[in-house]
PDB file as gemmi writes it, atoms N, CA and C in Angstrom:
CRYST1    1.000    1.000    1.000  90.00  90.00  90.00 P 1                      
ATOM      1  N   UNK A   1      -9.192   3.719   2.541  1.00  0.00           N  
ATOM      2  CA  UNK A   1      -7.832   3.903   2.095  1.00  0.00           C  
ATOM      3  C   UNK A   1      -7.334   5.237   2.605  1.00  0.00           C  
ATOM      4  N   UNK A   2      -6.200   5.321   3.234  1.00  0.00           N  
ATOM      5  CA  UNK A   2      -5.499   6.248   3.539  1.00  0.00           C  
ATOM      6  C   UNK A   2      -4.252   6.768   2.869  1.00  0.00           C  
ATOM      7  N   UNK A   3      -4.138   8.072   2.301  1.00  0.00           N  
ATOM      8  CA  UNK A   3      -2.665   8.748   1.787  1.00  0.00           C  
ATOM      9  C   UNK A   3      -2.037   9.820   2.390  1.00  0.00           C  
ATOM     10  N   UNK A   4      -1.353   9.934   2.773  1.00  0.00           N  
ATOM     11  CA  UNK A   4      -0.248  10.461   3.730  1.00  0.00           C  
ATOM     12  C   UNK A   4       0.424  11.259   2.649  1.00  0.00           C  
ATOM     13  N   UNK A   5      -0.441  12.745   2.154  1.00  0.00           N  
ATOM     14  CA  UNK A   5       0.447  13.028   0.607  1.00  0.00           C  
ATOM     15  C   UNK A   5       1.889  14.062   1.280  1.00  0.00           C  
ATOM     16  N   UNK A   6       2.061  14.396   2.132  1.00  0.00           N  
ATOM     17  CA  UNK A   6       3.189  14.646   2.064  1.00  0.00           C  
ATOM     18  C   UNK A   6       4.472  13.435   1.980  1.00  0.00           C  
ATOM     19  N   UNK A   7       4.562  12.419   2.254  1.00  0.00           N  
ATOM     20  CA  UNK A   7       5.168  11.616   1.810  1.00  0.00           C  
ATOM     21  C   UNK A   7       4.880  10.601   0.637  1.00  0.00           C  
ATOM     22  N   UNK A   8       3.666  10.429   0.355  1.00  0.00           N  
ATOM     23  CA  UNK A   8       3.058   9.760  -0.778  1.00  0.00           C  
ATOM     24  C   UNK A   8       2.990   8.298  -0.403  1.00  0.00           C  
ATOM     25  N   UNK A   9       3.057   8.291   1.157  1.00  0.00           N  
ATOM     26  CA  UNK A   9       2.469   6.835   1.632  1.00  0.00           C  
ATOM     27  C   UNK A   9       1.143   6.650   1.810  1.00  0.00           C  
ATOM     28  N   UNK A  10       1.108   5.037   1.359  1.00  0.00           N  
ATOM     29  CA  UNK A  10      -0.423   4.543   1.412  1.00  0.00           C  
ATOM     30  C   UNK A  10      -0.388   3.791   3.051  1.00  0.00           C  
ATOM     31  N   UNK A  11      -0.703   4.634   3.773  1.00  0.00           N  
ATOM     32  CA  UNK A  11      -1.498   3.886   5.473  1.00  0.00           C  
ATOM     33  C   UNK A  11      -2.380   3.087   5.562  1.00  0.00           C  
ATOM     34  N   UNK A  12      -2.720   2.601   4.586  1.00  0.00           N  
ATOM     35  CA  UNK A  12      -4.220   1.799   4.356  1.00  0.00           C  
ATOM     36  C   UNK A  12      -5.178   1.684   3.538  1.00  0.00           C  
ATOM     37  N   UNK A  13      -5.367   0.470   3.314  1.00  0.00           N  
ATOM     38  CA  UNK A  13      -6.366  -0.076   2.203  1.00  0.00           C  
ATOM     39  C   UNK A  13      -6.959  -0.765   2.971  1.00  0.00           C  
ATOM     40  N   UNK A  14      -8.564  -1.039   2.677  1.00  0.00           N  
ATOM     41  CA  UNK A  14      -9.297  -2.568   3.537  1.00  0.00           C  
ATOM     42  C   UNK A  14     -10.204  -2.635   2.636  1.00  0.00           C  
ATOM     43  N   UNK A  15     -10.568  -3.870   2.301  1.00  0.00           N  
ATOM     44  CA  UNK A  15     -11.253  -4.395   1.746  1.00  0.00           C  
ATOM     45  C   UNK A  15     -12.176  -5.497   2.535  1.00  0.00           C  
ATOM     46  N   UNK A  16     -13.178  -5.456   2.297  1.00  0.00           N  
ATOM     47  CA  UNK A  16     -14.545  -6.650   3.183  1.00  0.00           C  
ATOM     48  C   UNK A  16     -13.698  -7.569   2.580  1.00  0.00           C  
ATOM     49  N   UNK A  17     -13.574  -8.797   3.745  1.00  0.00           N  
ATOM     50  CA  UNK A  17     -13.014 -10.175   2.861  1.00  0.00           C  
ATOM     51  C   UNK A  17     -13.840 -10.901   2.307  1.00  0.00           C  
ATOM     52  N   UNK A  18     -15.133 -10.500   2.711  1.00  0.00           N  
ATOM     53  CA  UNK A  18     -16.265 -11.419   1.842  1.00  0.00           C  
ATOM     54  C   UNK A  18     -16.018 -10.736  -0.128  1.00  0.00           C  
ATOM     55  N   UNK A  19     -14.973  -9.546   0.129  1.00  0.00           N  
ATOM     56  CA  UNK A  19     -15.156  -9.039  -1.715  1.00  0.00           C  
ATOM     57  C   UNK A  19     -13.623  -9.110  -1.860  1.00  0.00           C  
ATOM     58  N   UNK A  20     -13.068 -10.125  -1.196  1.00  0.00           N  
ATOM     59  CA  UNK A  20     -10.930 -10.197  -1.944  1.00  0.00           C  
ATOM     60  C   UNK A  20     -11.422 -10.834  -3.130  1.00  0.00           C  
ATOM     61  N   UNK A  21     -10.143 -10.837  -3.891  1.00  0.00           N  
ATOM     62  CA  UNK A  21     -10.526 -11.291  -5.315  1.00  0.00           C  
ATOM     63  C   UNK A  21     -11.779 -10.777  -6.269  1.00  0.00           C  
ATOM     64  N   UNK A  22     -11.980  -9.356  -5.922  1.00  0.00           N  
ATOM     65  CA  UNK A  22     -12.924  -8.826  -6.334  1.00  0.00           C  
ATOM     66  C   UNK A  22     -12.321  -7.941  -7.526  1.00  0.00           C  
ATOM     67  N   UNK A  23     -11.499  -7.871  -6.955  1.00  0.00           N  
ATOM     68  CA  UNK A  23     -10.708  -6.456  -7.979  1.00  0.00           C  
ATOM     69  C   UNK A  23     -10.971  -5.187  -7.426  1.00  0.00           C  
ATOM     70  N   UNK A  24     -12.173  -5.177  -6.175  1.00  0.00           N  
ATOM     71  CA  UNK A  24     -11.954  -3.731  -5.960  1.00  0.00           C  
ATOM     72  C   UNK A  24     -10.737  -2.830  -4.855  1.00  0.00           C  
ATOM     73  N   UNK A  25     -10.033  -3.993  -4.490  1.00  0.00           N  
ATOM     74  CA  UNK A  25      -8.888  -3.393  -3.959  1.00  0.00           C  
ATOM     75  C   UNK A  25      -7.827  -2.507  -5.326  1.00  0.00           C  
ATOM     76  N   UNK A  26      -7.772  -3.558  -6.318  1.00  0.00           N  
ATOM     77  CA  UNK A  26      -7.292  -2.717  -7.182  1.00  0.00           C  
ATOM     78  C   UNK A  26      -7.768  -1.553  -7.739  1.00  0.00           C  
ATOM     79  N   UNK A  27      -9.032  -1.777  -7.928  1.00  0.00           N  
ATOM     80  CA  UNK A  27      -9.313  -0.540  -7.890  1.00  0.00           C  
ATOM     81  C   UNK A  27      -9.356   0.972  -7.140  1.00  0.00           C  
ATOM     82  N   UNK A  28      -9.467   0.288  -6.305  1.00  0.00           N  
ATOM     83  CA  UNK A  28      -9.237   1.734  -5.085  1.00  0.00           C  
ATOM     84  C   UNK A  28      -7.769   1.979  -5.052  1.00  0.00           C  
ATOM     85  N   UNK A  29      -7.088   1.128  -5.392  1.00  0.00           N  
ATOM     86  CA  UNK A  29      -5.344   1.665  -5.224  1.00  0.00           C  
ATOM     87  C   UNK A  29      -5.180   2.780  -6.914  1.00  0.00           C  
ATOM     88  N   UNK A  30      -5.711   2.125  -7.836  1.00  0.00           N  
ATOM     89  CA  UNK A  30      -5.913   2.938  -9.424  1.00  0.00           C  
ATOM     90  C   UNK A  30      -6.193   4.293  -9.084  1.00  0.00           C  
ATOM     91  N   UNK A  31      -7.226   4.882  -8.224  1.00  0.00           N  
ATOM     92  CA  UNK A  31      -7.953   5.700  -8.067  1.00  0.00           C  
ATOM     93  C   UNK A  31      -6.827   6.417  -7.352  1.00  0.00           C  
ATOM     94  N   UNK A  32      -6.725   5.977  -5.823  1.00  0.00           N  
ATOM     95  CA  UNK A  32      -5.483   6.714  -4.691  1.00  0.00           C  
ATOM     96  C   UNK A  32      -4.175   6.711  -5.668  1.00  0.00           C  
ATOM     97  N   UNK A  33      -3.591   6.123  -7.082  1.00  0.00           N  
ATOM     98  CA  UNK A  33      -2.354   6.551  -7.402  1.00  0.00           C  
ATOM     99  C   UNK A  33      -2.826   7.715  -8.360  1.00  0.00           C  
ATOM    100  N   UNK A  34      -4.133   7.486  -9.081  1.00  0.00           N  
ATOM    101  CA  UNK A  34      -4.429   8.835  -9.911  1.00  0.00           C  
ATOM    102  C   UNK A  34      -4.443  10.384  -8.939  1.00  0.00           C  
ATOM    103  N   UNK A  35      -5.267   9.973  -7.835  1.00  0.00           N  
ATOM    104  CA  UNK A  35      -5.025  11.044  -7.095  1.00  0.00           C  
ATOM    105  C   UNK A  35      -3.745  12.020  -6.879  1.00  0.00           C  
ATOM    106  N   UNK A  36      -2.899  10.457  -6.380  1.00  0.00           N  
ATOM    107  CA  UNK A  36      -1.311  11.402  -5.984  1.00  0.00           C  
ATOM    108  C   UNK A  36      -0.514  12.067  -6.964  1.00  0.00           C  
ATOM    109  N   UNK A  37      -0.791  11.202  -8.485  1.00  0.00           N  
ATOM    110  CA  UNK A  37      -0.295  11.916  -9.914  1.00  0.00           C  
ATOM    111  C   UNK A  37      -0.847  13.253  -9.946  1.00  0.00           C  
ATOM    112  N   UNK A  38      -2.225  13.465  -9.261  1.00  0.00           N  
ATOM    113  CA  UNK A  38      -2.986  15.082  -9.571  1.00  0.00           C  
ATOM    114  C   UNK A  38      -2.180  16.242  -8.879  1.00  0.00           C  
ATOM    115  N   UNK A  39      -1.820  15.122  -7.221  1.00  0.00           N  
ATOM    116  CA  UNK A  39      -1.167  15.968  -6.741  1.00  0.00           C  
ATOM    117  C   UNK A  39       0.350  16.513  -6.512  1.00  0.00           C  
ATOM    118  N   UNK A  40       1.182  15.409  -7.780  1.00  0.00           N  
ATOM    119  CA  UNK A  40       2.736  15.647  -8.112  1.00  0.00           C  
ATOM    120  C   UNK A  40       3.206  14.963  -7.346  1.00  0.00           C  
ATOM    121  N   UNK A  41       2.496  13.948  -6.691  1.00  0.00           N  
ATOM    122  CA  UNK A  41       3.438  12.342  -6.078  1.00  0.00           C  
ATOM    123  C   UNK A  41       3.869  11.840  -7.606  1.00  0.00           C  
ATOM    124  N   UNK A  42       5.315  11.070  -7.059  1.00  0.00           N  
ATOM    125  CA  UNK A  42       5.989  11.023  -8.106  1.00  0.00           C  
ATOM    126  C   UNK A  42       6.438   9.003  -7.773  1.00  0.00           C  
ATOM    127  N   UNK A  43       6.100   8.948  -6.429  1.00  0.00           N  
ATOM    128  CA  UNK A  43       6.283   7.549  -6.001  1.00  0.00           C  
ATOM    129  C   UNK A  43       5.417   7.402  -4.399  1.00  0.00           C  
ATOM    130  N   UNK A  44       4.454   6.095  -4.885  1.00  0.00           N  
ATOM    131  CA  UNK A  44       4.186   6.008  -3.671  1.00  0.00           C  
ATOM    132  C   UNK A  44       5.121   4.636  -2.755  1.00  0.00           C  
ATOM    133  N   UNK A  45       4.646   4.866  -1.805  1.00  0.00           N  
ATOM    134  CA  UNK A  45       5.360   3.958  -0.521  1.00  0.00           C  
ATOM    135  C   UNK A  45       4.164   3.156   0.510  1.00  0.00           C  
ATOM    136  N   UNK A  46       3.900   1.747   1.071  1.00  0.00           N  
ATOM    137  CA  UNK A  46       3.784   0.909   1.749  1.00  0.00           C  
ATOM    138  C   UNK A  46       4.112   0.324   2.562  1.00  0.00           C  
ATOM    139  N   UNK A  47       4.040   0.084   4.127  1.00  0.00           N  
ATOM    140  CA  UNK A  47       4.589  -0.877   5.088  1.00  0.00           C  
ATOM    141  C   UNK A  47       3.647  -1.995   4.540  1.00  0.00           C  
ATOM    142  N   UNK A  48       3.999  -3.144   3.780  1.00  0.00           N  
ATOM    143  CA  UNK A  48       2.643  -4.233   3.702  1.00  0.00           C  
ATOM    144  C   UNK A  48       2.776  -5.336   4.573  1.00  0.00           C  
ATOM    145  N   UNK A  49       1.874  -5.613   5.371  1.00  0.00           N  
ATOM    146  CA  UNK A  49       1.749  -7.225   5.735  1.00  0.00           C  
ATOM    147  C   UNK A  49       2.203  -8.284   5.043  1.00  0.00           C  
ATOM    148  N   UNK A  50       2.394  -9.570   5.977  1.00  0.00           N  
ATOM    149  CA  UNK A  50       3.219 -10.167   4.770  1.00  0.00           C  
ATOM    150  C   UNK A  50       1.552 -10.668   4.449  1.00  0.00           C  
ATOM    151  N   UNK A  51       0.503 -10.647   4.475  1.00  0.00           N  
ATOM    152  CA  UNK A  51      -0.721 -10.769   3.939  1.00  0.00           C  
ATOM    153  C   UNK A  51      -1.170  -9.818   2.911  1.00  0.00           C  
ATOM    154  N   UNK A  52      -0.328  -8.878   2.571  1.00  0.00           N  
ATOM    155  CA  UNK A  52      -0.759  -8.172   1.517  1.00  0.00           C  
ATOM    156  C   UNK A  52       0.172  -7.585   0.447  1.00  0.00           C  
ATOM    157  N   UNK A  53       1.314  -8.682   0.644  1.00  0.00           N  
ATOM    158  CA  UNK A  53       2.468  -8.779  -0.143  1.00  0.00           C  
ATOM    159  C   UNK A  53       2.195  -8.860  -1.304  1.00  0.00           C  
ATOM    160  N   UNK A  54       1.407  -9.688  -1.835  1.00  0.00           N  
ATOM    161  CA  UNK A  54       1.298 -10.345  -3.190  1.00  0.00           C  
ATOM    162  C   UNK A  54       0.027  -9.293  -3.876  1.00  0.00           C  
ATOM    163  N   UNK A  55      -0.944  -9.005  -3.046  1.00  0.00           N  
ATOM    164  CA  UNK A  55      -1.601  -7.612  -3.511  1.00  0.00           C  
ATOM    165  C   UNK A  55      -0.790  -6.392  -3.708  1.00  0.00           C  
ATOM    166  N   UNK A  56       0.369  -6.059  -3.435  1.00  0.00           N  
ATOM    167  CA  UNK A  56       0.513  -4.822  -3.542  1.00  0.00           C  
ATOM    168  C   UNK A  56       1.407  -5.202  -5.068  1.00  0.00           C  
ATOM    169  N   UNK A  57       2.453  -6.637  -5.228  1.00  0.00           N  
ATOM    170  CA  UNK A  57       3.170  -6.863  -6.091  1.00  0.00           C  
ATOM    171  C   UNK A  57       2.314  -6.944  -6.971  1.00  0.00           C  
ATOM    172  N   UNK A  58       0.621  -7.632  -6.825  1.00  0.00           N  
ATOM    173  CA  UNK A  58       0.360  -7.245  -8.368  1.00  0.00           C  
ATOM    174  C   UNK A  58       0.023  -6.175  -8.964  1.00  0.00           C  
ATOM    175  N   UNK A  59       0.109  -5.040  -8.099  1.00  0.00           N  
ATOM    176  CA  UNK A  59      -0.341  -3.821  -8.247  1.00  0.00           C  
ATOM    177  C   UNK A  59       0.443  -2.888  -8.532  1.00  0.00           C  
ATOM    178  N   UNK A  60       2.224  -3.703  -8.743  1.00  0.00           N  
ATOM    179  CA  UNK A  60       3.088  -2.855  -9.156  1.00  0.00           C  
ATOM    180  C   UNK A  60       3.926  -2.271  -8.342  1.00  0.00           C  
ATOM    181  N   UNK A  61       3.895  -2.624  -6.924  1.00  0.00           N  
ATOM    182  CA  UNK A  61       4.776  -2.468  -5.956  1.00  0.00           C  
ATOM    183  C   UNK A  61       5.864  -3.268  -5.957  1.00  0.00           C  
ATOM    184  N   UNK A  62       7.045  -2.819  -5.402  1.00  0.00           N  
ATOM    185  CA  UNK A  62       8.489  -3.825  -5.177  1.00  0.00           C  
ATOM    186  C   UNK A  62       9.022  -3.744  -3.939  1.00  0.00           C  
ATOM    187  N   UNK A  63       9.213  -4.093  -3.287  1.00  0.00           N  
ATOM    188  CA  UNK A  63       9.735  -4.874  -1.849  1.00  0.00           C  
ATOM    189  C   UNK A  63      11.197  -4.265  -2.210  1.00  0.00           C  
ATOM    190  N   UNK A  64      11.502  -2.825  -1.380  1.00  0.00           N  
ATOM    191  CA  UNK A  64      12.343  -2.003  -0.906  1.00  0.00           C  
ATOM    192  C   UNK A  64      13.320  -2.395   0.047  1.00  0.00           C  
ATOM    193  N   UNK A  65      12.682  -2.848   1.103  1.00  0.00           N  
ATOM    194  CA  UNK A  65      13.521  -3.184   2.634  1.00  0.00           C  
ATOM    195  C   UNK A  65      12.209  -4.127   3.474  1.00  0.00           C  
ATOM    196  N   UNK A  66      13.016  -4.642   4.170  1.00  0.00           N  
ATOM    197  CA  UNK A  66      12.204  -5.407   5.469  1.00  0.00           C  
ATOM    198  C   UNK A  66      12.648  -4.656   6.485  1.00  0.00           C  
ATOM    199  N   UNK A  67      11.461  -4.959   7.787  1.00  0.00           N  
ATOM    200  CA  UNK A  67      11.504  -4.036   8.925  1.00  0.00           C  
ATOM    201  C   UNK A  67      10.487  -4.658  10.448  1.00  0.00           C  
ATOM    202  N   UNK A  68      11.019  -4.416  10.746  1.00  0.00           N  
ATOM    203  CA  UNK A  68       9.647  -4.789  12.196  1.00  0.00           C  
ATOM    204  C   UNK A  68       8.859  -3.367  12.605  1.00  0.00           C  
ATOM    205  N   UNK A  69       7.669  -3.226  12.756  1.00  0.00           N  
ATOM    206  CA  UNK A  69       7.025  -2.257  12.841  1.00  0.00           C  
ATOM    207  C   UNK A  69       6.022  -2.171  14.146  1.00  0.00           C  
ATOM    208  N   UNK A  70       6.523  -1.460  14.979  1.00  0.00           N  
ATOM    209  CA  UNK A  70       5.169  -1.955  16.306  1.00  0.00           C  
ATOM    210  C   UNK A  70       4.254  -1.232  15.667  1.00  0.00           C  
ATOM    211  N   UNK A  71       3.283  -2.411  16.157  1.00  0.00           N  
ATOM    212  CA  UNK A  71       1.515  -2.324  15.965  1.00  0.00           C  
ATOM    213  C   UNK A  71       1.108  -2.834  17.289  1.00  0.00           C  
ATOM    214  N   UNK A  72       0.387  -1.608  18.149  1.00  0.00           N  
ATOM    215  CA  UNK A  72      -0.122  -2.163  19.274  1.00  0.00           C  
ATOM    216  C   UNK A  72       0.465  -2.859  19.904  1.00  0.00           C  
ATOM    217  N   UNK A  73       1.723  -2.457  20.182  1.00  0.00           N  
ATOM    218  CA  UNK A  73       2.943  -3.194  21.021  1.00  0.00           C  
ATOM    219  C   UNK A  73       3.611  -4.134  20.880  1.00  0.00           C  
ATOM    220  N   UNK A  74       3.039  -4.533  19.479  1.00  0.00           N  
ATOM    221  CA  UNK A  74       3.691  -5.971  19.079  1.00  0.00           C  
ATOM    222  C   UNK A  74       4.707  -5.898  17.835  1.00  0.00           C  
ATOM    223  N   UNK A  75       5.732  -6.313  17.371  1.00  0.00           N  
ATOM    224  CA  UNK A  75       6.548  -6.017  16.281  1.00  0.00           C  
ATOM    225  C   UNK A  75       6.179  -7.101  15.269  1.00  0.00           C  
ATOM    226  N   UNK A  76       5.837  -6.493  14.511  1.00  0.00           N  
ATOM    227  CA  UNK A  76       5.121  -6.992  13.382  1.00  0.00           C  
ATOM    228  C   UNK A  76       6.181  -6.699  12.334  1.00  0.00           C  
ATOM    229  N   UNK A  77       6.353  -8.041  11.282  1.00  0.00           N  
ATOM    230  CA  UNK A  77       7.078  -8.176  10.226  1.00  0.00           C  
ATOM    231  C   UNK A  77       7.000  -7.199   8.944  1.00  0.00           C  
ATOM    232  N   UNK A  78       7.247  -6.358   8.516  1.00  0.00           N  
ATOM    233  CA  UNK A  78       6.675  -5.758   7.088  1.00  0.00           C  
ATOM    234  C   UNK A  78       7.305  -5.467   6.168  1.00  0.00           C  
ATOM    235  N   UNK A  79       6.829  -5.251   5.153  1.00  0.00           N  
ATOM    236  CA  UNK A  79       7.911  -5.024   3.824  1.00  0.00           C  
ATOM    237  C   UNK A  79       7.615  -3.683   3.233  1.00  0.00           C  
ATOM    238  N   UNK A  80       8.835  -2.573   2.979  1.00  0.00           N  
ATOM    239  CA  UNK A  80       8.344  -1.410   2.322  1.00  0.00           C  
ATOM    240  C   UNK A  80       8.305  -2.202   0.795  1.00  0.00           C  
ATOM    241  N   UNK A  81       7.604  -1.129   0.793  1.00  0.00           N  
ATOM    242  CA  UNK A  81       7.398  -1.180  -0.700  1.00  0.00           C  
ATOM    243  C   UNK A  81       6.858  -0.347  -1.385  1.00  0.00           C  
ATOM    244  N   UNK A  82       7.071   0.073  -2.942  1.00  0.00           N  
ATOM    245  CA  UNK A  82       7.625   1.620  -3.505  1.00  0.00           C  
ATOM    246  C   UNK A  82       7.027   1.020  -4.963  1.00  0.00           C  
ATOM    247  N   UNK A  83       6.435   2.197  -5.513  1.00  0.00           N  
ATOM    248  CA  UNK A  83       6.047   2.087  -6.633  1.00  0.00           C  
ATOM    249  C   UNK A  83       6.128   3.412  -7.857  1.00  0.00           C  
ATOM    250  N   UNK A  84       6.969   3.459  -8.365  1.00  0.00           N  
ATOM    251  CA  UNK A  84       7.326   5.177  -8.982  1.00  0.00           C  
ATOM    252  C   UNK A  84       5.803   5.224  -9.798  1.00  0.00           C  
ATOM    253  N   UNK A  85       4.867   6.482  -9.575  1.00  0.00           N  
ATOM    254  CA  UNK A  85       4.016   6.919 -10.600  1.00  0.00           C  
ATOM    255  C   UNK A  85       4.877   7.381 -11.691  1.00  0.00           C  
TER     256      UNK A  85                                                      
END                                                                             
């Protein structure tokens, strides 16, 4: 997992897919928002896949704006998404 604390974006989460539905994605996001609360993030932010849409919504994220985002030259679909600590 990656945090970008001057803006209080999350760059990345991965989880082994042999452990989705594990809960430990949620957990590692619990942990990275306690962090940013330590450090006076007040809201974090997400570009999500549309594959990790529904993980971030149950995690309390909301779908801000849509956007195309190059990844490796390709424009890839994504959704911000914002979650006030």
């Amino acid at each position: 997992m990656i945090l970008q604390k001057e803006s209080g974006t999350v760059a990345g989460i991965f989880v082994d897919p042999d452990l989705k539905e594990s809960g430990i994605g949620s957990k590692l996001m619990q942990e990275l928002e306690e962090k940013a609360r330590e450090e006076g993030i007040r809201e974090m932010e997400t570009l999500a896949s549309l594959e990790a849409i529904e993980f971030y919504k149950k995690n309390g994220y909301e779908v801000t704006e849509e956007r195309k985002q190059d990844i490796e030259g390709r424009d890839i679909g994504v959704k911000v998404m914002i979650k006030k600590l």
